[in-house]
C-alpha positions as CSV (number, residue, x, y, z in Angstrom):
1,X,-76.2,-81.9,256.5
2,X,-72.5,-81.1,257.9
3,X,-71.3,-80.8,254.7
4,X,-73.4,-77.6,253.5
5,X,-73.0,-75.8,256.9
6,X,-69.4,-76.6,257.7
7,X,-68.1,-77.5,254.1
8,X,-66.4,-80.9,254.9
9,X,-66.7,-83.7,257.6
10,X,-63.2,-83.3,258.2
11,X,-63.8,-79.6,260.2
12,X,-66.7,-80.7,262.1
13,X,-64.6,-83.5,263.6
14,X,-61.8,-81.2,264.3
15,X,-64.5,-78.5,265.9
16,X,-65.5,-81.7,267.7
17,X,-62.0,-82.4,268.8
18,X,-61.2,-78.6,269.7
19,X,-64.1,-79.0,272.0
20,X,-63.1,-81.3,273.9
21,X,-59.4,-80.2,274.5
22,X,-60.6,-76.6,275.5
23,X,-60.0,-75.9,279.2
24,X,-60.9,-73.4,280.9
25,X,-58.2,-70.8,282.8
26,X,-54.8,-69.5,281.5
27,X,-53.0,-71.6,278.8
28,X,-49.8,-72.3,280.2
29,X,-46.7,-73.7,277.5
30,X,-44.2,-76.0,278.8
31,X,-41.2,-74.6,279.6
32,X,-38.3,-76.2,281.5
33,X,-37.2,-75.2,285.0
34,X,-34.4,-73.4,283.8
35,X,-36.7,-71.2,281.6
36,X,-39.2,-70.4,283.8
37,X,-36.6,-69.4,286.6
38,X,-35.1,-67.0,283.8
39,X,-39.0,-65.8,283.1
40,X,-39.2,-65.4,287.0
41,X,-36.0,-63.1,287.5
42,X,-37.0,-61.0,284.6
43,X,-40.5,-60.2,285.7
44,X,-38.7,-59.5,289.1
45,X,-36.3,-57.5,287.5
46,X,-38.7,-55.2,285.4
47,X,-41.7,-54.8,287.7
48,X,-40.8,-51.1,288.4
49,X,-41.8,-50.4,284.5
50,X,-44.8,-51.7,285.6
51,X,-45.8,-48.4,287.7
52,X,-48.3,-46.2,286.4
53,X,-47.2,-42.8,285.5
54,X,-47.5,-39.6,287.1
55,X,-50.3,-37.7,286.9
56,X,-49.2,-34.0,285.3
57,X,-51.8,-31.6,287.8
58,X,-51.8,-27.9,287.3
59,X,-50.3,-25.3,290.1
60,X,-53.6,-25.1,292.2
61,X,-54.0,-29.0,292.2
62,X,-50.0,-29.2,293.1
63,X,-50.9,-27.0,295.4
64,X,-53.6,-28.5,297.2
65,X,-51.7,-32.2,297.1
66,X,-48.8,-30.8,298.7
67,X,-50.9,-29.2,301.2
68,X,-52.9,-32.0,302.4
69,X,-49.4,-34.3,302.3
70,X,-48.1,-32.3,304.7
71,X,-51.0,-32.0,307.0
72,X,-50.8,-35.5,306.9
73,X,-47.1,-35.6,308.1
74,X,-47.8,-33.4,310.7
75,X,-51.1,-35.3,311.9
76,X,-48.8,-38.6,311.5
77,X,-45.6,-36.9,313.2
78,X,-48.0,-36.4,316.2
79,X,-49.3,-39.4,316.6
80,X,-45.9,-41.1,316.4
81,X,-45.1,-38.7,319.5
82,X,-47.7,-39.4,321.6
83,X,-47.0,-43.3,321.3
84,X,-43.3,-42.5,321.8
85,X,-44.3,-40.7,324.8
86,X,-46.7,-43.1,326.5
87,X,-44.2,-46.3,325.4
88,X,-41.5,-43.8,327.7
89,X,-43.9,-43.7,330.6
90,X,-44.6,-47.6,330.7
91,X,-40.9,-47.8,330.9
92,X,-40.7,-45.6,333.5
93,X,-43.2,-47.0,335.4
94,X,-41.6,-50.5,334.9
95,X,-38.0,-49.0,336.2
96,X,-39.7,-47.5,339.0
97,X,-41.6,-50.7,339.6
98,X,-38.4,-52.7,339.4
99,X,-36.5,-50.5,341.7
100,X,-39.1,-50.4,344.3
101,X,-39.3,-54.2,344.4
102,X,-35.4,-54.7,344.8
103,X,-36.0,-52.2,347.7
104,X,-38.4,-54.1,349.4
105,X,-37.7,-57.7,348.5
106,X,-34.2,-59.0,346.8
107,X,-35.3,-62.6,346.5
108,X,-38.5,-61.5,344.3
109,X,-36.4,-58.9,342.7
110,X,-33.9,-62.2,341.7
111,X,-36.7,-64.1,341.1
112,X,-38.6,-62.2,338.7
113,X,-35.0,-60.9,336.4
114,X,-34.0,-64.6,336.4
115,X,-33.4,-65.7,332.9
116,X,-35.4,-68.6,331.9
117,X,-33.2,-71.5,330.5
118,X,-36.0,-73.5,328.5
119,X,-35.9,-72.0,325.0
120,X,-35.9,-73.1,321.8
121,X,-32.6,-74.0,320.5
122,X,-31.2,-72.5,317.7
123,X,-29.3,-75.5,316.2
124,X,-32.7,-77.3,316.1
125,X,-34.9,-77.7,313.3
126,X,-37.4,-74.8,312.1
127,X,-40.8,-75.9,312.1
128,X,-42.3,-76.4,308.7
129,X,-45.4,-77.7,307.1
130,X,-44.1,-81.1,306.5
131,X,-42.3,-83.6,308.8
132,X,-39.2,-83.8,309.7
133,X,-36.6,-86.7,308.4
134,X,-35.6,-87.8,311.7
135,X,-38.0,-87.2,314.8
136,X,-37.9,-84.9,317.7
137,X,-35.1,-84.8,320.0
138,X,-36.3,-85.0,323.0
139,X,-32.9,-84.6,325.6
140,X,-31.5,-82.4,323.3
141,X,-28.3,-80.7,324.5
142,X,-26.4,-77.5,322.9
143,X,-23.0,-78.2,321.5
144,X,-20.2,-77.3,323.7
């Protein structure tokens, strides 16, 4: 039966065998680590060709896109100022804050600009995903 469909046994068993192999998603060929960090850098390296190009729009539509690009600069510009200006008032109101409390009290004033001595060392390990060789230190002292 195989043999008038398919013309030998020999193709149906490598159909068959095809079949089984296939799987499903991208093919990927072995390359050594070398290669693929060479493939890497390259594609790095040439993703700016990868841009589309620019659109060639007649005067009017120029026109028009450099209009509403600058609106929105302006619209952006003054939003930028009006944070800028309310990040100067919280200051402000901080400093004023500050200065009125080292008025009043100098032991609160001391109290609340007193730098805090627990932090996180720099020499120490950065935490990661996966445990660290040796466990935590936990009287860890800076080096001198």
């Amino acid at each position: 039966m195989f043999k008038t469909i398919w013309g030998s046994d020999k193709a149906v068993a490598s159909v068959a065998a095809t079949s089984k192999i296939f799987i499903r998603g991208k093919q990927k060929a072995a390359m050594t680590p070398s290669t693929q960090r060479i493939v890497n850098q390259l594609s790095a390296l040439s993703a700016s060709r990868k841009q589309p190009k620019l659109l060639s729009l007649c005067n009017e539509d120029l026109i028009k896109n450099r209009t509403i690009t600058n609106a929105w600069n302006v619209y952006k510009r003054k939003l930028f100022q009006k944070r800028d200006e309310q990040f100067e008032k919280q200051y402000n109101s901080i400093k004023n804050a500050m200065e009125d409390l080292k008025q009043t009290s100098p032991e609160l004033f001391e109290l609340a600009n007193a730098k805090e001595q627990k932090r996180f060392p720099l020499e120490m390990r950065i935490p990661t995903d996966f445990p660290p060789n040796q466990p935590w230190v936990y009287n860890y002292a800076p080096k001198k």
